[in-house]
N, C-alpha and C positions, 0 to 999 in steps of 0.2 A: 216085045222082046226086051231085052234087058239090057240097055248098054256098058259095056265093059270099057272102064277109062286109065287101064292099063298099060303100061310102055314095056316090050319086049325087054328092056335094059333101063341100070337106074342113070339120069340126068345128072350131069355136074354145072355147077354153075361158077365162073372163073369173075372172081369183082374186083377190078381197081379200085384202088382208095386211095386220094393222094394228100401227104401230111404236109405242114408248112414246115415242121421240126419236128424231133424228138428230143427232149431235156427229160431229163432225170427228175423229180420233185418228191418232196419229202411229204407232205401232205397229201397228192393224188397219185402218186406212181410215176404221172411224166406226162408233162405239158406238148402238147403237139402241136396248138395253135390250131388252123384254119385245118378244118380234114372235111376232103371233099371224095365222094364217087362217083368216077365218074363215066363208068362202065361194066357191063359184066359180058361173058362170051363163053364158048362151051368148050374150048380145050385153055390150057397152060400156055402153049404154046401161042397162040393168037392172039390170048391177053398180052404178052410179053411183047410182041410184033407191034399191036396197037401202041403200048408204052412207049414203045422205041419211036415208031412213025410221029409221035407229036409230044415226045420228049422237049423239044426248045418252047413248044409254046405253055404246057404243063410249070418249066423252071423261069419263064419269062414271067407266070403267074404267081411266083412266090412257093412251088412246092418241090421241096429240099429231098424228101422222102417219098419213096410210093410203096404201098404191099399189094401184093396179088394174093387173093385167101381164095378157097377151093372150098365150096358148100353140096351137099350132096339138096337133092330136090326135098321140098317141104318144107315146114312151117316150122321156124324158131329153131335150125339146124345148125350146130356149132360148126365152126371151121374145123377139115378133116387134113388139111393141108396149105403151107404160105411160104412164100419166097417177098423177102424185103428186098428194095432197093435203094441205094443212092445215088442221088445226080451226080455227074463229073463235070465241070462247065468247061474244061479244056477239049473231052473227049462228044461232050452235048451229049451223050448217055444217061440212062438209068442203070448201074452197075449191082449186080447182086451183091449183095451183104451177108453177113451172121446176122443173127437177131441180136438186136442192143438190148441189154441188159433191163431196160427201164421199159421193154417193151414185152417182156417174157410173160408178164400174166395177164396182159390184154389181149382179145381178141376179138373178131367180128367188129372189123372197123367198118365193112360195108353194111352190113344188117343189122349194125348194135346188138 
């Protein structure tokens, strides 16, 4: 017989990536420094929960910035959706942001 490796419904995959900075630069678009991933999970929701859950040790490691990017399943699949964050060190959060300027034509910080 013929095996069918089909899923009833399409997969999202939810990837944190955490930046050391975001600066503006004239020659690359914007320096971020240290960008690490350091997770992926299947709703919004959960990635965000994770962020928060170990948010002091994430900004204890040097990372200022985090995004959460929304990939549908498959190979080489552009980000369909992202929420950027930044640390608060009064509140120990990852606080939702607008997208910075110097970050508007990058994407796929977690899968390049």
């Amino acid at each position: 017989g013929q095996i069918r490796n089909r899923r009833p419904f399409p997969v999202k995959i939810f990837a944190i990536t955490l930046l050391q900075d975001a600066k503006p630069d004239n020659k690359f678009g914007a320096i971020f420094g240290d960008v690490h991933s350091v997770g992926w999970f299947s709703t919004m929701q959960t990635a965000e929960q994770e962020l928060q859950r170990n948010s002091e040790w994430y900004w204890q490691h040097m990372y200022q910035y985090a995004v959460i990017e929304e990939y549908d399943e498959g190979t080489f699949k552009p980000v369909t959706n992202r929420k950027i964050f930044v640390y608060l060190p009064d509140s120990k959060i990852y606080q939702p942001i607008g997208e910075p300027a110097c970050m508007q034509r990058i994407t796929n910080f977690a899968f390049g």
